[in-house]
C-alpha positions in Angstrom: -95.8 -187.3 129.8 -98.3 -185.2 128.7 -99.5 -182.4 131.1 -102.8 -180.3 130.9 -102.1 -176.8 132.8 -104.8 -174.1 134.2 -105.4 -173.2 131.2 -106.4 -176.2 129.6 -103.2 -176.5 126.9 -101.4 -179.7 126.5 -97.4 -179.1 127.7 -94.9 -181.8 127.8 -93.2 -181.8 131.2 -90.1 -184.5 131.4 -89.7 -186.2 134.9 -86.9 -188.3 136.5 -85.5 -189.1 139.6 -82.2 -190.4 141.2 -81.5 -193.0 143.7 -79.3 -191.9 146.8 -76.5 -195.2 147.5 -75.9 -195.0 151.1 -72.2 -196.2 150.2 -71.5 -192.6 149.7 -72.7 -190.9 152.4 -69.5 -190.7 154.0 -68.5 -188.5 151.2 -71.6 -186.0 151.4 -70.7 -185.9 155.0 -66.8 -184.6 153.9 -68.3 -182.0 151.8 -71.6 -180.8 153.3 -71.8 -179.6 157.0 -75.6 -178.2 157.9 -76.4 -178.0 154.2 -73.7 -176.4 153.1 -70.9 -177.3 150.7 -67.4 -176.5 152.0 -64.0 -177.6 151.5 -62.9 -180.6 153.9 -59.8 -180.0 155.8 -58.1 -182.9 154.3 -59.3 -182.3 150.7 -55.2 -182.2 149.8 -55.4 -185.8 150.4 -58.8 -186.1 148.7 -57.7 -184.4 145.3 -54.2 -186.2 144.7 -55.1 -188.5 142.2 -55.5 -186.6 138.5 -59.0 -188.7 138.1 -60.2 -186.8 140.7 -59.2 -183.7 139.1 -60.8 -184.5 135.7 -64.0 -185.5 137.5 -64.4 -181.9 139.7 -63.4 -181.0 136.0 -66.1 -182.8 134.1 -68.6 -181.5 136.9 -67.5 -178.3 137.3 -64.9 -177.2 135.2 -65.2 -175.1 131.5 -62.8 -173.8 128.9 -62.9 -169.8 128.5 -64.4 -168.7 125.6 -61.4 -167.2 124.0 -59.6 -170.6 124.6 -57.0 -169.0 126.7 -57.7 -170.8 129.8 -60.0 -172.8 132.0 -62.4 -172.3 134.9 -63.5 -174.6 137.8 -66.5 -173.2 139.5 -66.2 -172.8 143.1 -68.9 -169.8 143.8 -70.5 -171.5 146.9 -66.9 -171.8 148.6 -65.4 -168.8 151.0 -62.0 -167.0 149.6 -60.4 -169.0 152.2 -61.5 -172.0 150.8 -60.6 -170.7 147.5 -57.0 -169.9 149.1 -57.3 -173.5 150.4 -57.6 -175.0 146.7 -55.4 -173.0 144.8 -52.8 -174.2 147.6 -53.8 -177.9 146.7 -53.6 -177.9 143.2 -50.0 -176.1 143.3 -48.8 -178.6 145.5 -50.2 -182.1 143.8 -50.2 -180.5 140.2 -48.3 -177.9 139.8 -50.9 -175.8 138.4 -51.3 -171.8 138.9 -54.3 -170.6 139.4 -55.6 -167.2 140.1 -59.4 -166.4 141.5 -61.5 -164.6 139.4 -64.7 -162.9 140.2 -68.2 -163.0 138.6 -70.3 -160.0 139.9 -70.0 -161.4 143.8 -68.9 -165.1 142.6 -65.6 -166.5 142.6 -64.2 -169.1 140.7 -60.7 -171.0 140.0 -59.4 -169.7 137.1 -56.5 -172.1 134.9 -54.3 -169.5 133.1 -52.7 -170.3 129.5 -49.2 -170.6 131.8 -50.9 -173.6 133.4 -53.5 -174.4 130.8 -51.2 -177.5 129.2 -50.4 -179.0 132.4 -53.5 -179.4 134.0 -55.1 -180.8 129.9 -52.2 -183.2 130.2 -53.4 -184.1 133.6 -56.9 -184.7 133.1 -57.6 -185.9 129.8 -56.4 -189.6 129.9 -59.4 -189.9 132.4 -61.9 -187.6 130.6 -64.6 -189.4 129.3 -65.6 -189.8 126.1 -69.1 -188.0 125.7 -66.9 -184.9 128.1 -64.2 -184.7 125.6 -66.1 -181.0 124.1 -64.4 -179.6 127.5 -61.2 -180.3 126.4 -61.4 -178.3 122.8 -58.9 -175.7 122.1 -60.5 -174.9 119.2 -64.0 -173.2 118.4 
């Protein structure tokens, strides 16, 4: 759509908009309390299968630049709740992680130790246009 500003030039400006399905209300109701996004106290139960693993993955998830690792972005989550994952994903995976910080933000980190198990994991249920995350190689 073509868009004429304050100052009279012609801008593109792209618009779209999603549909909420009611069907998974239950689910933002899990994961969001007064607006905010927290860890459910049953998420071990939640995040056993490893499709749910590569999907918080595909979402949220990144290789490190220098390809020794991974990350899953958790920065709107306490250190508790941090704590709470790392726990979860020891248990149903087997994977180590550690926490690392960003300035104030923390996030999952998947060291090389772990990095082949939790690949092996997810990426029979990565899909196909997602595959870039998998890359070990630049």
């Amino acid at each position: 759509m073509l868009h004429s500003g304050r100052d009279q030039k012609m801008t593109k400006r792209w618009r779209f908009a999603t549909l909420s399905l009611s069907l998974f209300d239950h689910y933002r109701s899990l994961f969001y309390v007064d607006g905010k996004k927290i860890i459910p106290s049953n998420i071990q139960s939640l995040l056993k299968t490893p499709i749910a693993l590569a999907v918080w993955y595909m979402d949220d998830g990144y290789m490190r630049t220098d390809k020794s690792g991974a990350y899953l972005c958790t920065s709107s989550f306490t250190l508790l709740e941090h704590k709470q994952l790392q726990y979860v994903l020891l248990q149903n995976y087997g994977i180590e992680t550690s926490i690392h910080f960003a300035g104030k933000y923390a996030r999952l980190h998947i060291p090389a130790r772990s990095r082949d198990r939790f690949l092996t994991t997810i990426s029979p249920h990565i899909v196909s246009c997602m595959q870039y995350k998998l890359s070990l190689t630049p």
